[in-house]
N, C-alpha and C positions, 0 to 999 in steps of 0.2 A: 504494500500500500504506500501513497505516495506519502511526503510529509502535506498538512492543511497552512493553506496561508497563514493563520493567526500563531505559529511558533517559528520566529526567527532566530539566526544567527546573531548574537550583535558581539561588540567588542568592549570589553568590562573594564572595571576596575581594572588600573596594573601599566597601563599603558605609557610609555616612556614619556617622560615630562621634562627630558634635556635632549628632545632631538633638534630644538632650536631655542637661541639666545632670551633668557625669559628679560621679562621688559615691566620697570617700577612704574608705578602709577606718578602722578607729579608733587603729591602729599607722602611717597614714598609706605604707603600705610600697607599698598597691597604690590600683590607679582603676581604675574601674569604667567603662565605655563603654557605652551601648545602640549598637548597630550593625544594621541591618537586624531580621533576628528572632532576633537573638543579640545577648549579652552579651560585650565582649571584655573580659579581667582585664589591664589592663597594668601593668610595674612600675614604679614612681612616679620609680625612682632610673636602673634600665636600657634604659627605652623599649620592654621588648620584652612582645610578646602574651604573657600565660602560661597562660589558658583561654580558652576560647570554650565559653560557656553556649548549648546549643541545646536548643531545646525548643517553642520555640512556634510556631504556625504562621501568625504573619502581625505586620508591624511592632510592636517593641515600644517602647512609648511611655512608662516611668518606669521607674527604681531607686530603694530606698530601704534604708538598711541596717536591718537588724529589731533595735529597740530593748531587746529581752530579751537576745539571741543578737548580739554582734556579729561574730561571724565566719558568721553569713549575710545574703541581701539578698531581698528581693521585688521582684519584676518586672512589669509589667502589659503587655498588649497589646492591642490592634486583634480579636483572636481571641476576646477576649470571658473570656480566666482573668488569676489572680494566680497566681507561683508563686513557689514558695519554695526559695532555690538555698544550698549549701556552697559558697561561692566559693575555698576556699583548695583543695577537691579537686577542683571543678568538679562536683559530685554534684547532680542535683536531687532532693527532700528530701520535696515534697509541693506540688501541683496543687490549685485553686480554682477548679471551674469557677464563673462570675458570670452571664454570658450577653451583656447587649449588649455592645458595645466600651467600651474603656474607656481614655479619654485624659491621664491623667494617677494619679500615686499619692502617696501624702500619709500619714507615719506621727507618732504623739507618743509620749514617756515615759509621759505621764498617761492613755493611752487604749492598758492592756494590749489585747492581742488582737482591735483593732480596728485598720484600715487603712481612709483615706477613699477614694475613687475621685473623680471626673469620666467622669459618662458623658451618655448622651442622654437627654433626656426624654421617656419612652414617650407624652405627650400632647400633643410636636409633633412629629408625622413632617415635615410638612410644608416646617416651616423647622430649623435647625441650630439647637436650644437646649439647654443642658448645666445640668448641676445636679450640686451635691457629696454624696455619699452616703457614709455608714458604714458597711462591711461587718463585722461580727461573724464571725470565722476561727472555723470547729467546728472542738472537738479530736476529729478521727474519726481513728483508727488506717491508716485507709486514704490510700494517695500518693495517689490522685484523689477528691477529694470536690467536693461540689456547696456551695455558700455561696449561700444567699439570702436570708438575715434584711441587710433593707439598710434603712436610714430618711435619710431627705432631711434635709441641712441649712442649706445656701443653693443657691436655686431661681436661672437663667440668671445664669450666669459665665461666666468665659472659659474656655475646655478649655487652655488655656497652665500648663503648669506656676509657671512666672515670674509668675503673677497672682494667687499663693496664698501664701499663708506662716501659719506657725504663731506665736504670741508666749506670751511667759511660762513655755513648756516646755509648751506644749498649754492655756492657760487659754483663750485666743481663737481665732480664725484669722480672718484678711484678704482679704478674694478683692475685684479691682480690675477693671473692665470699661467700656468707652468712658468716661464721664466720673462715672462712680458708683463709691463706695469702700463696700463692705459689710463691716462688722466683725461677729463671730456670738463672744458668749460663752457658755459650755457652762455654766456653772454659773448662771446667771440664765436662760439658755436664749432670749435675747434678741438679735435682729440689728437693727442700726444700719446703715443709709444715708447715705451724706453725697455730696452732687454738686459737680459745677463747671460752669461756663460752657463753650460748645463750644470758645467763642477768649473771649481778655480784648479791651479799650481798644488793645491795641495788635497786635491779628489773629493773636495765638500761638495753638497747639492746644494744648490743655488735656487731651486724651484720655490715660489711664492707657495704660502700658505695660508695669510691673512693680512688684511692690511685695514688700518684706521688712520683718520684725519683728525689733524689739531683743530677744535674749534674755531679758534684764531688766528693763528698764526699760516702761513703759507709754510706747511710741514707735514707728509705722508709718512706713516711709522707701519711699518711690512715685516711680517714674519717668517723665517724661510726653512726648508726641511733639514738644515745643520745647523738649526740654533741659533741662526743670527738675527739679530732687530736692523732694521737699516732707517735710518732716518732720514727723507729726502726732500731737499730743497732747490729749488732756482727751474721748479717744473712746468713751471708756466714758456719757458722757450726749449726748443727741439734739444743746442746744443751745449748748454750750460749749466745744466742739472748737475747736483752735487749730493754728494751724499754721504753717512757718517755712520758706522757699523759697532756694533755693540753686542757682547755675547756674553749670557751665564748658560744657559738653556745646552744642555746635553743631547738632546734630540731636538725633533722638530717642534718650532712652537706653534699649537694649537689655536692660541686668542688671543687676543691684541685690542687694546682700547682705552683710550684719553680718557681720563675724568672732565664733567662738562665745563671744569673752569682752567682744563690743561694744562695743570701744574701736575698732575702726576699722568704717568703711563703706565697701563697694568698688562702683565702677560703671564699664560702661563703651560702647561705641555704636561707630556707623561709622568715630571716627576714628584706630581699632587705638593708642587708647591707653589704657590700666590703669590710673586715678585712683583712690587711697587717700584716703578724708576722716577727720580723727579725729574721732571723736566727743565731744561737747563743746565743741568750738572748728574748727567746719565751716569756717574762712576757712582754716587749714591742710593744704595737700594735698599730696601727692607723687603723681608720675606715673612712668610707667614705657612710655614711647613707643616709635611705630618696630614693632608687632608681627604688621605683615604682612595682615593682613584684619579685618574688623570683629569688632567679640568680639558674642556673640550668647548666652555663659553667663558664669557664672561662679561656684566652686566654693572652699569653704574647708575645709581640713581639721579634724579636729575637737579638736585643737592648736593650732589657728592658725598653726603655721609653715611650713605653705604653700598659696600657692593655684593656683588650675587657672582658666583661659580658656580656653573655645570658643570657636573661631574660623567664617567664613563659606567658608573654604577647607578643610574639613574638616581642621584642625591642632589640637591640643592641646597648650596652653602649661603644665609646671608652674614654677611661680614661689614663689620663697623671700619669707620675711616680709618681709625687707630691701629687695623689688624687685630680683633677681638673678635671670634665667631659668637655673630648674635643669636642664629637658629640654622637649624638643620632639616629640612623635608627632605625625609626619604620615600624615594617610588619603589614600584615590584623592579626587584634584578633578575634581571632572562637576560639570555643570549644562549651563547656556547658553553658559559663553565655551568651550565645548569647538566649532571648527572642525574643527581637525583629523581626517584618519581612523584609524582604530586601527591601530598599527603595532607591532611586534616587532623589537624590536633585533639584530640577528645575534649582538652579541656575551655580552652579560648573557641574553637572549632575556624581556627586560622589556619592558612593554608601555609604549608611550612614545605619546603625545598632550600637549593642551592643559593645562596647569597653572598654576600665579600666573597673573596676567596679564602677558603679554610673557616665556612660561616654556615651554618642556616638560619634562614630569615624565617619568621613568624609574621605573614601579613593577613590583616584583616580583612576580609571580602567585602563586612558589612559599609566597614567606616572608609575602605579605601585606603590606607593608612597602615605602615609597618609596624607592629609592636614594637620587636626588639631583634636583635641579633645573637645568637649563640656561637660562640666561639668552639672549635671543634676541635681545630689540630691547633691551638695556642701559642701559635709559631705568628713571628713578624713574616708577611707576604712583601717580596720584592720583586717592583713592577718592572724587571728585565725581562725577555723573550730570552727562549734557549735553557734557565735555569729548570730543573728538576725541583720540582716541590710538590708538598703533602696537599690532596684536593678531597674532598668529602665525596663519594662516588654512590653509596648508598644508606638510608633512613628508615626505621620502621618505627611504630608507639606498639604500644599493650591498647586492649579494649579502654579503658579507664585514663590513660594518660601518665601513668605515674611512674613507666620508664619508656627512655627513649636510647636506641641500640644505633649504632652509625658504625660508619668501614670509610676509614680514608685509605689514600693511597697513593704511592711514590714510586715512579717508575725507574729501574737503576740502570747505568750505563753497562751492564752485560747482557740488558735482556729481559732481566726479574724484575720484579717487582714487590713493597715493602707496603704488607698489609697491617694495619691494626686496626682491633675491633673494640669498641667504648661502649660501655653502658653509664646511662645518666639515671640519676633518681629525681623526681622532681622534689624541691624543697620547698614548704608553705611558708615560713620563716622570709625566705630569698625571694620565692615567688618565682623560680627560672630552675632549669635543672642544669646540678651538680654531678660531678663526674664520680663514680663509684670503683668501678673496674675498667682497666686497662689492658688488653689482651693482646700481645704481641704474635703475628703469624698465627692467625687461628688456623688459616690453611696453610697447605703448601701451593702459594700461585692466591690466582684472583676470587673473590668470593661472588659466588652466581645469584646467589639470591637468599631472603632471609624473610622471616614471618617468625611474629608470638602466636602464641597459645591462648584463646581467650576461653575462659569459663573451668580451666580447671585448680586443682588445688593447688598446686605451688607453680609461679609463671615459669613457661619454659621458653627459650627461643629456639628455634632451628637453622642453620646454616650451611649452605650448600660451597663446593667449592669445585675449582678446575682438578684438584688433585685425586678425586673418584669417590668422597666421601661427603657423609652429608651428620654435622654433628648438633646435639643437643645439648644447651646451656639450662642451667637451673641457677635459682636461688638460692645461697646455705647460708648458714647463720653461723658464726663463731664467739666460743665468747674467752675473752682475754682478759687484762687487771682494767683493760681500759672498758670493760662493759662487753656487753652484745655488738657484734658488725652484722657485715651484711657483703657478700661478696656472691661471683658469679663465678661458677666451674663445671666444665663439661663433664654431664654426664653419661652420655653414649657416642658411639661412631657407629653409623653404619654406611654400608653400599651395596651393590648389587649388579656381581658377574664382572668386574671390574670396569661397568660403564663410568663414565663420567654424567655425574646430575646436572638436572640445571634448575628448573622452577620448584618451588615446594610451596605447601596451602595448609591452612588446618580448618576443618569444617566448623561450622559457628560455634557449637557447644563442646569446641576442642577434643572430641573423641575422638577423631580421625586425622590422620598427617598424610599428604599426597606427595610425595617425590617423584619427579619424571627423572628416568636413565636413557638418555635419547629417545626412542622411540617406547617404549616402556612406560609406563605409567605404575608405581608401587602405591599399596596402601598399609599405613601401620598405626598402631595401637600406642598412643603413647602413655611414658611410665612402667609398659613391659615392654615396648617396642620389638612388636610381634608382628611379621608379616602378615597379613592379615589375605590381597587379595593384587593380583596384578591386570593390569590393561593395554592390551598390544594395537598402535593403531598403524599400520604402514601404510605408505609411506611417508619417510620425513619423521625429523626430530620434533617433541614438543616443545611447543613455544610461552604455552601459558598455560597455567592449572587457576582454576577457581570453580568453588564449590557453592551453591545454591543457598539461599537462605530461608526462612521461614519456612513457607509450606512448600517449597519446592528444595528444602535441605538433604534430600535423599537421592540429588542429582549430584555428577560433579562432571565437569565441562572444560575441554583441553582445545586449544588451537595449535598445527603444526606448522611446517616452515614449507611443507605442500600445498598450503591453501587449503585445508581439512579444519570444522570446527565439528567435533564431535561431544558428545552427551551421553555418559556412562550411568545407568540403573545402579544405585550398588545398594540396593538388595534386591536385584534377578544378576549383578555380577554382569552385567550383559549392556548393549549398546543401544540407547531408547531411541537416538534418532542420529543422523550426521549431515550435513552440507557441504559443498564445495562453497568453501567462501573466505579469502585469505586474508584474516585476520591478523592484523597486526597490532590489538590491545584489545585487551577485555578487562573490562572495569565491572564490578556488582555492588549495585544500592545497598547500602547497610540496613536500612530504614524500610527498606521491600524487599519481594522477591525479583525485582526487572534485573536486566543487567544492559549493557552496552556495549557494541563491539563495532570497532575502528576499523574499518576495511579499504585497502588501496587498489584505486583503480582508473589507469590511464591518467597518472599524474594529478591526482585529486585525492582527497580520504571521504570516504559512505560511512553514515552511520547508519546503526541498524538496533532497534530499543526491543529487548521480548523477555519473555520468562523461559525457563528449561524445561518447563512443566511442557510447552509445546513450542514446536519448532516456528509458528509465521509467527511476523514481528506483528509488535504494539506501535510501531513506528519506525519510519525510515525516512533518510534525506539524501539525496545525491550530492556529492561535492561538498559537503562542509566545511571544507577547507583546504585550498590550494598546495598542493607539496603531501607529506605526508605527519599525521600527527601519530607521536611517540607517547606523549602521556596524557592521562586525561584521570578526573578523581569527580566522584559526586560529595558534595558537602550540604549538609542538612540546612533546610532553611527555618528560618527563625518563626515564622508562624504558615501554617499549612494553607497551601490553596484549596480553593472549594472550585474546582476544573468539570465542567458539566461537558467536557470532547471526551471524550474513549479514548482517541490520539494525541493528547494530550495529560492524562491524567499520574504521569510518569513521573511527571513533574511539580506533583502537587505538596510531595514529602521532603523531597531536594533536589539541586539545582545540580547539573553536569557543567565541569569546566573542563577545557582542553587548549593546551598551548597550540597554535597553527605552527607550520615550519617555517613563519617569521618571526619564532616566538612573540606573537601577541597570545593576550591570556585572553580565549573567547568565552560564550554560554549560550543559551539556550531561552529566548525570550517570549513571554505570550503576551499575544496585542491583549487581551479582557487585562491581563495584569497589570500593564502599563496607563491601560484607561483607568482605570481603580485610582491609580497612584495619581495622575494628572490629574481624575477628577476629587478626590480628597484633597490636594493641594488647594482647592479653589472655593472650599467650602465654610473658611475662615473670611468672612465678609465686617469692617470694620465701618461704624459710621463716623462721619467725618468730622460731625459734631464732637467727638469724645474724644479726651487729652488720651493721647497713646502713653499712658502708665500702667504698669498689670495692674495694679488696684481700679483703675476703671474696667479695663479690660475685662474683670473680671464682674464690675456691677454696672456695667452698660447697658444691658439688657434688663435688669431690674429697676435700674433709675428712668429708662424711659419708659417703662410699663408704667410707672408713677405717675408720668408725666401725661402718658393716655387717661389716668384714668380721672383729671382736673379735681384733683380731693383741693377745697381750700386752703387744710394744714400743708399739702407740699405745693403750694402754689406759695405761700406765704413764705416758706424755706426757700424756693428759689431767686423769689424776687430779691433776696438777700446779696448783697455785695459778695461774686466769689472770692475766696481768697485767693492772691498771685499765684500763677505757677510754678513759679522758682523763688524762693525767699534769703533774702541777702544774709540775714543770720545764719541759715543752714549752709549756705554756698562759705562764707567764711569760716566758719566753725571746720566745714569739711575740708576746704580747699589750706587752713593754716597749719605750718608744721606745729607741733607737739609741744616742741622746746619752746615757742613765742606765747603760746595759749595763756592767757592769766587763770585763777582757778577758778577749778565747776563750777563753785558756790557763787560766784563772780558771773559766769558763761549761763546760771541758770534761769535769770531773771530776763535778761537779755532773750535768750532762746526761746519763751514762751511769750513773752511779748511779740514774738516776729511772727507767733500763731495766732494771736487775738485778730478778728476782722473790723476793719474800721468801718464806722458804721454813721452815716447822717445824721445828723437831731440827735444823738446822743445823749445830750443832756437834759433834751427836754424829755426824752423816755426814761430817764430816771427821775424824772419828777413825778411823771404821770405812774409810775411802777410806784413810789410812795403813796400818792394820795389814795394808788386801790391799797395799797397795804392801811392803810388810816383806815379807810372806808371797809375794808371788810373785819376791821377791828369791833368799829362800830356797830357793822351788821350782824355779829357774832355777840354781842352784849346787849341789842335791842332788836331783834330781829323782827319778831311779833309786829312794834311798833311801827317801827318802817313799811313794813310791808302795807299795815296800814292805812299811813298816810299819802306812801304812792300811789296806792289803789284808791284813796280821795282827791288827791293833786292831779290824778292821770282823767278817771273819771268816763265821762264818753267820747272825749277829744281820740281816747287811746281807742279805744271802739270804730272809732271812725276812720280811725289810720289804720287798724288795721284790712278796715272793710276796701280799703283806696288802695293798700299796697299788695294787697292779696297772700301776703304771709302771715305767720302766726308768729309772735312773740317769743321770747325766750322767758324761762323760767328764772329764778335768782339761782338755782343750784347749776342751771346749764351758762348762766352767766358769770358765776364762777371758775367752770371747770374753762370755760373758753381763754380768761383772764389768766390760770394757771400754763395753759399753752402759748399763752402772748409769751410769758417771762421766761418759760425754756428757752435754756441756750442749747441751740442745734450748729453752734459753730466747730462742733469737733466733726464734724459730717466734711464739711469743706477740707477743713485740717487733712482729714485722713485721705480724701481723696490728692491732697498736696504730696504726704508722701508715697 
């Protein structure tokens, strides 16, 4: 069956947030991230996401903030628009279609309502040539217009954002490519070439890598692929250019860029260190080392008091003028040092794999956002090519979370390689797990694979190896002067006909342990590790064991390296069903009985969603991903859907993630889900009338039900003087240091004074407030009498008033109680809603 429109692919959380130079706002308050086909807004002081601009429909490739307007930005993409974003509401404002792709974006002061691009050159399909063009933004009234008025102004450049810079506030601009530096002035309307050698006299490479413009000064600073900065002047004529060469950089420099008042130059490369040059006296530098992965941007505010580093680890550095790192956003780390398989924490339910090197990362699905890093091989990583070092290759947890088992590994120059295997305990104290056992060469050669024991009495792990055995670890306890430990030591070895194993499984309630020996499939008993039952499938090696869960637990399910996904009975011992269908991952729901399998075909990967119980799927998609996908993990969602599709309902317990072969981290989306969330979004409706404080927030809705229902008593309370919004006592009190405060006792007269509401006639309602108090002294010692004489003083005049006014009188007790409402003070009402 096919898949149903309403479940997409999309691309999640995770997505690299340094593939382009992130860019401060002009209050420096927020950064701006490209990430995938979204924009993330972070906040520069609290690390955290505060929008996510979506909108385009395929990588976006620049930001730049819009030089009219700085509280928006422009965006360019892959999809062939510019658009144009309110980044402080996250609102998009208005749409550009261009048409080809478009690889970089470039704004000036001096060049209102033009925006450059970097796109392709329609007159070479053939090879990759780009050129910078001027788009002319029409002011059309409409959020999607078309923009074509484009004119060319330097022909093959680099499409790097970092190869371009603008000088003088838009007088020139610089675009730098292999070993040619082209300067283009706008007002002579004149481009300059100037080359280099491919290597000098002594075999450096010469090739451009980045270049920036001094603000002010007529001065291009270029980065080259042997570490040198070049500083060049006198470029405005063909043969008089001069220029002045400076070197700390051991390799190539990455990023290059003037602070906005160009007194300093910052650059920086592979060797995660942040060098500050002043300008004017380049022999002068400060560094700011030690920062974790190669910087590959680098970004200034438009202040200068602080800057921003992209990193190659997808981290983002903000750093104070001083060289003080002020915050750190770390993104999901993919690439190639990613070994490990995708796994799921039991206890955060973060997804945990390869990170730093010699790391696994903890990143949260929900929040987008990395917990923490665990250090694994404890070793300083040094960022040379060629060295041999220790890499984390494989990861497993226990059911519960409360050990986590890893295998690094070091390849040696004869050939071997140098395994050790780690168990961590997690510690509640610490809150992270602690290293317990340390196990040097548990095999001989490479470890194939590994899995716990979930559900039985003491945890066991299992572990497979190239050397033809397949061993079992347990938990034992010792006890010395120093108390009770806790250590890990093998309790069995076994194999089988001297094959070499590869996959191992244990079925849910840990009865059963499945080793494949090539083609073989064993079953055994753990705790007597008794052979129990074997599975021959030819041809081809097996590739993956997993075992059924719930009500489909009496299946267990192998894919081989023939293209064979077979389904073993095991209690008829016999073979329930098989396919031709060459699986290359099989994943099973913890939380159900479905499973998942990864199938490659003709350069694409198939999913295909079903239970064991029966062979046709509950779901299938063609092509879900371009290349081939290696891992993929389901991780339980935080509140269950209520999914009324059949083909659909897979998804209602948890969610499937799978890295693409460009390592992007994908998933699995339903449109009903996404309207849910879009339309709850929209269901917090705020009237305009009400001071935005939660305490109104919260009695908004009650205060104007009052207000419908015209009672006198809150007509009488409104008509009241509100009190100020913001009150100068409270703003001083709050806003003064500690040390200058005179005392409470002093601060306390003052502070409720600045509560009291000031109020009109004042004085003459405390007149009028005495004489009822007189008066009802009186009417309380003669009451009888009075009443009396007013009903002889009143007479039929009262009669007659009332027959003319058509209401009825008040009584002296309801004359009272009204009198006793006058004198209430209702000003702690205003008060509270003040704070």
């Amino acid at each position: 069956m096919e898949a149903p429109a309403e479940i997409r692919v999309v691309r999640c959380g995770g997505s690299r947030i340094t593939f382009r130079k992130a860019v401060f706002t002009l209050d420096s308050k927020f950064l701006l991230c490209p990430s995938g086909d979204a924009i993330k807004v972070f906040s520069s002081s609290t690390e955290e996401c505060v929008h996510v601009l979506q909108g385009h429909a395929n990588l976006v490739t620049g930001i730049v903030l819009n030089p009219s307007n700085h509280l928006q930005v422009y965006s360019c993409s892959l999809d062939g628009t510019v658009k144009l974003w309110d980044f402080t509401d996250g609102i998009l404002i208005k749409t550009y279609v261009v048409g080809p792709s478009i690889f970089s974006i470039h704004v000036s002061k001096k060049h209102d309502g033009v925006v450059f691009l970097v796109v392709p050159m329609a007159s070479n399909k053939s090879q990759e040539v780009y050129q910078l063009v001027a788009l002319h933004l029409p002011r059309s009234p409409g959020q999607e217009v078309e923009a074509k008025e484009m004119s060319a102004v330097i022909c093959d450049i680099s499409p790097l954002p970092r190869a371009i810079s603008f000088g003088r506030e838009g007088e020139y601009i610089a675009s730098a490519k292999g070993v040619q530096l082209s300067v283009y002035f706008f007002r002579k309307q004149k481009e300059y070439r100037f080359s280099l050698k491919a290597t000098d006299k002594k075999g450096a490479k010469n090739s451009f890598t980045c270049v920036s413009c001094h603000p002010e000064d007529d001065c291009i600073a270029t980065g080259h692929a042997d570490g040198k900065i070049r500083l060049w002047r006198n470029f405005n004529q063909k043969k008089e250019y001069t220029y002045s060469t400076e070197q700390w950089h051991h390799s190539a420099v990455a990023a290059l860029t003037f602070s906005p008042q160009g007194t300093k130059l910052l650059s920086g490369g592979t060797e995660s260190v942040l060098v500050q040059w002043h300008y004017g006296a380049v022999t002068k530098k400060d560094f700011l080392p030690r920062l974790g992965s190669a910087i590959e941007h680098i970004s200034v505010s438009p202040d200068g008091a602080l800057y921003c580093t992209s990193h190659r680890d997808n981290k983002v550095i903000v750093i104070q003028s001083s060289l003080k790192v002020s915050a750190i956003i770390q993104g999901l780390v993919t690439g190639d040092d990613v070994q490990t398989e995708l796994l799921i924490d039991p206890r955060t339910k973060a997804l945990v794999l390869n990170g730093k090197p010699g790391h696994l990362q903890f990143y949260s699905l929900h929040r987008d956002k990395q917990l923490y890093n665990l250090d694994i091989v404890q070793q300083e990583y040094i960022h040379e090519s060629g060295l041999r070092q220790y890499g984390v290759v494989q990861a497993a947890f226990d059911s519960d979370g409360t050990w986590l088992a890893t295998v690094e590994e070091r390849a040696e120059e004869d050939g071997g390689v140098d395994v050790s295997l780690k168990l961590w305990a997690f510690s509640e104290a610490a809150h992270s797990f602690q290293l317990n056992t340390t196990i040097y060469m548990p095999h001989e050669g490479h470890i194939c694979s590994m899995c716990f024991r979930d559900g039985g009495e003491t945890t066991t792990l299992v572990t497979t190896g190239r050397d033809g055995h397949f061993k079992a670890w347990v938990l034992a306890e010792d006890t010395d002067t120093q108390g009770i430990s806790s250590h890990w030591s093998c309790e069995f070895v076994g194999d089988y006909h001297l094959l070499t194993p590869s996959a191992c499984c244990f079925s849910a309630d840990g009865s059963l342990l499945a080793v494949s020996f090539r083609e073989v499939v064993t079953v055994w008993r753990p705790g007597t590790w008794e052979l129990l039952a074997t599975f021959s499938q030819p041809p081809g090696d097996i590739r993956d064991l997993c075992f059924g869960r719930l009500g489909c637990s009496k299946f267990l399910l192998g894919t081989t390296t023939e293209g064979v996904l077979c389904c073993w009975n095991l209690l008829t011992c016999s073979v329930e069903w098989s396919t031709a269908l060459d699986v290359i991952l099989l994943q099973s729901d913890p939380l159900s009985d479905n499973m998942a399998a990864f199938s490659a075909a003709a350069g694409s990967t198939d999913l295909f969603v079903f239970k064991p119980s029966e062979p046709r799927p509950l779901y299938s998609q063609k092509a879900v991903s371009s290349g081939v996908v290696r891992r993929a993990v389901f991780a339980p969602r935080q509140e269950a859907l209520q999914s009324c599709e059949e083909s659909a309902q897979w998804l209602n317990r948890s969610r499937l993630y799978f890295l693409s072969d460009n390592m992007d981290l994908m998933t699995f989306s339903i449109k009903s889900e996404e309207d849910r969330i879009l339309a709850s979004s929209k269901q917090l409706v705020v009237d305009d009338s009400v001071a935005l404080t939660p305490f109104c927030l919260l009695l908004g809705k009650h205060r104007q039900a009052q207000r419908n229902e015209q009672d006198p008593l809150c007509e009488q309370v409104a008509a009241r003087t509100q009190l100020p919004q913001r009150s100068t006592a409270v703003r001083e009190l709050l806003h003064t240091p500690a040390h200058v405060l005179p005392p409470a006792s002093h601060l306390c007269t003052m502070f409720v004074n600045s509560l009291l509401i000031s109020k009109p006639g004042v004085r003459g309602a405390q007149e009028s407030e005495e004489e009822d108090m007189e008066s009802e002294k009186e009417e309380e010692m003669g009451e009888s009498e009075e009443e009396m004489e007013s009903r002889d003083a009143a007479g039929r005049p009262a009669i007659q008033n009332e027959a003319a006014d058509g209401t009825a009188s008040l009584s002296k007790s309801q004359e009272r109680e009204l009198r006793q409402i006058r004198k209430a003070d209702f000003s702690w009402v205003s008060a509270a809603l003040d704070c």
